[in-house]
C-alpha positions as CSV (number, residue, x, y, z in Angstrom):
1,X,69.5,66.0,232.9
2,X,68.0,67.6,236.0
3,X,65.2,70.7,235.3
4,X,66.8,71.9,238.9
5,X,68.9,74.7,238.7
6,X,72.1,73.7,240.7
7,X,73.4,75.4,243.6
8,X,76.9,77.5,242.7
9,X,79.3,77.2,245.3
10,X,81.9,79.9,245.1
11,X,85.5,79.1,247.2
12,X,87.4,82.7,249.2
13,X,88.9,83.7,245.3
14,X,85.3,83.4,244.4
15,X,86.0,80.8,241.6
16,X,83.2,78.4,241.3
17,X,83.5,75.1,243.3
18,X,83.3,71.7,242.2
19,X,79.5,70.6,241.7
20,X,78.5,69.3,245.2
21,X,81.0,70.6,247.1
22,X,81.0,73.5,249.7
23,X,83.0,76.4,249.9
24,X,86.2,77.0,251.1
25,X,85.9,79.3,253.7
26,X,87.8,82.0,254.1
27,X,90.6,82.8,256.8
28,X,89.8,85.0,259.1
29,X,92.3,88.2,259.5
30,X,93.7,90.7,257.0
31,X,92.3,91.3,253.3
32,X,95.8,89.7,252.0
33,X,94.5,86.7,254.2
34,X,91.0,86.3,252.9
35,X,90.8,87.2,249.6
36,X,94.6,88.2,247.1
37,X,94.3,91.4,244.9
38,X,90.4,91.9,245.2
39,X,90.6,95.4,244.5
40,X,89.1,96.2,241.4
41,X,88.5,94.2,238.9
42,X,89.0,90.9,240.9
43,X,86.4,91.9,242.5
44,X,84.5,93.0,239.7
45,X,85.2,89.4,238.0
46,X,83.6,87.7,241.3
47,X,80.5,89.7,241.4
48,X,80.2,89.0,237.7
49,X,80.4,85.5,237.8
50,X,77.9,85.1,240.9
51,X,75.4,87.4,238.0
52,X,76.5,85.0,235.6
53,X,75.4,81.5,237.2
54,X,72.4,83.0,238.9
55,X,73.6,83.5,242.4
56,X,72.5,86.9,242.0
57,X,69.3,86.5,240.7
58,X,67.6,89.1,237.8
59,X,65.8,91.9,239.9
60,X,68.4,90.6,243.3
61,X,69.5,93.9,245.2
62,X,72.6,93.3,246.3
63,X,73.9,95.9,248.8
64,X,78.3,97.6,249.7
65,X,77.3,96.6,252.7
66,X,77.2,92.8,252.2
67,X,79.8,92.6,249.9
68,X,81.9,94.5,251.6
69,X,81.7,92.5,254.9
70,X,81.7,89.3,252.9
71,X,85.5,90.1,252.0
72,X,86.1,92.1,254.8
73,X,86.9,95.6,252.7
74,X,86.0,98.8,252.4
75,X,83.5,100.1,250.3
76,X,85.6,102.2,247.9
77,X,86.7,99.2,246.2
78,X,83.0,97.4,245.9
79,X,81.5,101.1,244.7
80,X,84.4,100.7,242.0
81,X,83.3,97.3,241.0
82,X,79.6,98.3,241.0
83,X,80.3,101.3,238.8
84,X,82.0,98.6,236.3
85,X,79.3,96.4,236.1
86,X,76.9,98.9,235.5
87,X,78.8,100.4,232.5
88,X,78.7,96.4,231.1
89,X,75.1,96.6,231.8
90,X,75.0,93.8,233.9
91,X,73.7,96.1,236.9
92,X,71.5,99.1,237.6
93,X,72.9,101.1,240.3
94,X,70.6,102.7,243.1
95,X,71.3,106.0,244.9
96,X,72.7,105.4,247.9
97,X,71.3,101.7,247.9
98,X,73.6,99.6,246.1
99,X,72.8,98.1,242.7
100,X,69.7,95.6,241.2
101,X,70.6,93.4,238.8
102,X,69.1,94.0,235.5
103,X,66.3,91.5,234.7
104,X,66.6,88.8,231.8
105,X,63.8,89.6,229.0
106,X,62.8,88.1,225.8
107,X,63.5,91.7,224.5
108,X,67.1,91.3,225.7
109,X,67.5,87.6,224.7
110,X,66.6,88.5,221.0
111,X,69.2,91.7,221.0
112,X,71.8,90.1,222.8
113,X,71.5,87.3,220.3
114,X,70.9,89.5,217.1
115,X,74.6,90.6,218.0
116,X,75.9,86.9,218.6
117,X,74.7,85.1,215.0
118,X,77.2,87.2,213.0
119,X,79.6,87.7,215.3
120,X,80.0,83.7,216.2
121,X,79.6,83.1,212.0
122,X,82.8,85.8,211.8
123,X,84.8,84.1,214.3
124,X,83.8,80.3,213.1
125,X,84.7,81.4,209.5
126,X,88.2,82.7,210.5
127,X,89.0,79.9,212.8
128,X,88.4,77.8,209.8
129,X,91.3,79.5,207.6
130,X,93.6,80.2,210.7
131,X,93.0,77.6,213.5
132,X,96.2,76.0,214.5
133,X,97.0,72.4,215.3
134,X,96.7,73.3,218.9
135,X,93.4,74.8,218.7
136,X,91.9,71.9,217.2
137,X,92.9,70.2,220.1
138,X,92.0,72.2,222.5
139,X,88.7,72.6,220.9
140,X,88.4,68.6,220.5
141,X,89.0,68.1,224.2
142,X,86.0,70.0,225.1
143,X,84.6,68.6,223.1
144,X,85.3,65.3,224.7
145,X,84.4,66.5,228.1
146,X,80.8,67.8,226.7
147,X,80.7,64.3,225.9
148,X,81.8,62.8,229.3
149,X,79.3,65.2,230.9
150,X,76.4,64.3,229.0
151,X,77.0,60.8,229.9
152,X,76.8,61.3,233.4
153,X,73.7,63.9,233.3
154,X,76.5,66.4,234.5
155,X,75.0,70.4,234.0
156,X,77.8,72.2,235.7
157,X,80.8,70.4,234.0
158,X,79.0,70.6,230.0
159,X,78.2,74.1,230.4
160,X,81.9,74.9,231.3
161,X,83.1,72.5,228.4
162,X,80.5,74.3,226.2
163,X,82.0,77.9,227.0
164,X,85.3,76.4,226.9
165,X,84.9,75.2,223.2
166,X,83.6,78.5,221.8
167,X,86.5,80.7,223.8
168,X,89.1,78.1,222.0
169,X,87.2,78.9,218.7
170,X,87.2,82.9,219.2
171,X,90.8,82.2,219.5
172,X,91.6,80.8,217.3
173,X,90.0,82.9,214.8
174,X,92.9,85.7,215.5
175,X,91.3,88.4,215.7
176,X,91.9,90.0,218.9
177,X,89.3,92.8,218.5
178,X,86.4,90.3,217.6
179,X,87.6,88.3,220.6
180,X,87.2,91.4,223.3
181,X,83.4,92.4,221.6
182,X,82.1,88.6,222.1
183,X,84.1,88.3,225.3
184,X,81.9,92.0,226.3
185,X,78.7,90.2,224.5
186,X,79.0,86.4,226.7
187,X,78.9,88.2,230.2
188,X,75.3,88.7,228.9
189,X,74.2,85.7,227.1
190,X,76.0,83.4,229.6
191,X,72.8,83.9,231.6
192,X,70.7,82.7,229.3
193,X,72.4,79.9,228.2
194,X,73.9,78.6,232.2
195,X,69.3,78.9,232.8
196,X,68.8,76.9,229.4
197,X,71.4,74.2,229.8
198,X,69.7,73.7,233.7
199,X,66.0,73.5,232.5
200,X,65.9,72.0,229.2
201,X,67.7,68.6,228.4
202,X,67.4,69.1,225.1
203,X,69.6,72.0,225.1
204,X,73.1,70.1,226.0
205,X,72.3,67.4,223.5
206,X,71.2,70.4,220.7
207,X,74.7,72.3,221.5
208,X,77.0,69.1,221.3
209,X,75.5,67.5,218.2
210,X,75.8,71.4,216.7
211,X,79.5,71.8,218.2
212,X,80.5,68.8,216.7
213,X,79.7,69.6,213.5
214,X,81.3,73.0,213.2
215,X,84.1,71.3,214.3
216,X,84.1,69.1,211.6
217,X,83.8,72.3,209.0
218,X,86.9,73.6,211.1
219,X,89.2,70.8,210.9
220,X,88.1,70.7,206.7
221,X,89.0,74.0,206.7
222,X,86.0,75.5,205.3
223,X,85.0,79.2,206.6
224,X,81.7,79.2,204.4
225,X,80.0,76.1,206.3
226,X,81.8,76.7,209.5
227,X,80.0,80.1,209.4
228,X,77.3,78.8,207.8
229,X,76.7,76.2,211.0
230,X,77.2,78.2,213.6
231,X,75.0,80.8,212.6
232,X,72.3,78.3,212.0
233,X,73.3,76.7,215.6
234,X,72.8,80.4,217.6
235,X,69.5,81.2,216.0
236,X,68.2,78.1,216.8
237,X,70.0,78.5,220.5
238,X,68.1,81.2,221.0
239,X,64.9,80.1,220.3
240,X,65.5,77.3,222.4
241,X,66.4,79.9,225.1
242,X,63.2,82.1,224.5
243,X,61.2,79.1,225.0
244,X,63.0,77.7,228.2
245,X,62.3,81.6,229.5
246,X,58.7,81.2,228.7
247,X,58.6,78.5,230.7
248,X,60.4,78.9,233.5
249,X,60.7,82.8,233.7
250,X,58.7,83.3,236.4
251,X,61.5,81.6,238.8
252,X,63.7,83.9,238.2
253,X,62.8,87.4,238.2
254,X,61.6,89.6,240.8
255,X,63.3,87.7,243.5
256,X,65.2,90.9,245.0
């Protein structure tokens, strides 16, 4: 796969295009025209996603101003969102000045991921004793498509399979609360793993072989290895991470 980070295109909802394609633009007019409901947390969600894929880089400053003449609102609504990403941590606000995006670290790789190891074993454990004959499916086709994609050297589409797979697993563990704390813990190491999966090959390949696997324990509904596997598959996901941020860092951060 490419080492090139790819280019996110985001269409007037703020969803992320189609690799390669452009943007829709947006209608000129009202708000109701341009962009439905963005008043708090639509707006939050876009903003978050842009963090998310790297639009706005780590250190980016990223003023009301332009966000709210991208969408052609007022500023109430983007100091709203702003305040909500900050209280995710996603964002440091600035007096007056809009917000930076907080930087990505090895400090905060290795806490965000001393949270995820146990966490993912919980949820890969319980999916094991409670996922239904649905979730298997839904968890094989992405399963599938991280296939398809590695075939065809596609970064965009396996990434999104990738998160796909692991949100079918959380849910199928049933447990709602665990589901909210890894949802509140991926808007942080989605960062880390969209830069991994776009500079290191061996990533995609790692994550699919891994997937599989605890899969497998799944389906033979055994919570012991399931857990057992995944755990083994984040600790060694975040070394790989640490390593691709050694490497390739210094593109990143500082770019406000």
């Amino acid at each position: 796969m490419s080492a090139r980070t790819p280019k996110t295109t985001y269409d007037a909802q703020g969803s992320r295009a189609p690799a390669g394609s452009a943007a829709k633009p947006a209608a000129a007019g009202r708000l109701d025209d341009r962009l439905p409901d963005v008043l708090g947390q639509e707006l939050t969600n876009i903003i978050e996603r842009r963090i998310i894929f790297l639009d706005f880089a780590p250190g980016a400053h990223v003023t009301e101003q332009e966000i709210s003449r991208e969408f052609n609102i007022s500023r109430s609504p983007v100091r709203e969102a702003f305040r909500q990403l900050e209280a995710s941590g996603l964002v440091v606000r600035l007096a007056r000045r809009g917000v930076r995006v907080n930087e990505m670290t090895e400090q905060n790789l290795k806490e965000i991921y001393s949270c995820r190891v146990p966490l993912e074993g919980m949820a890969a454990a319980a999916a094991a004793k409670h996922a239904s004959k649905d979730d298997l499916d839904r968890m094989t086709g992405a399963l599938e498509g991280m296939a398809t994609a590695l075939e065809i050297s596609d970064v965009n589409r396996f990434f999104d399979e990738n998160i796909a797979f692991q949100k079918y697993m959380h849910e199928a563990s049933g447990n709602l609360m665990l589901q909210r704390i890894l949802a509140d813990l991926d808007k942080h190491a989605l960062r880390y793993r969209y830069f991994g999966h776009t500079k290191a090959a061996e990533i995609p390949q790692f994550s699919y072989e891994a997937q599989l696997a605890v899969l497998a324990a799944i389906e033979g509904r055994n919570p012991q290895e399931a857990k057992k596997l995944t755990m083994s598959m984040i600790r060694q996901a975040q070394r790989l991470h640490r390593k691709v941020l050694r490497r390739h860092g210094h593109e990143l951060n500082g770019n406000a």
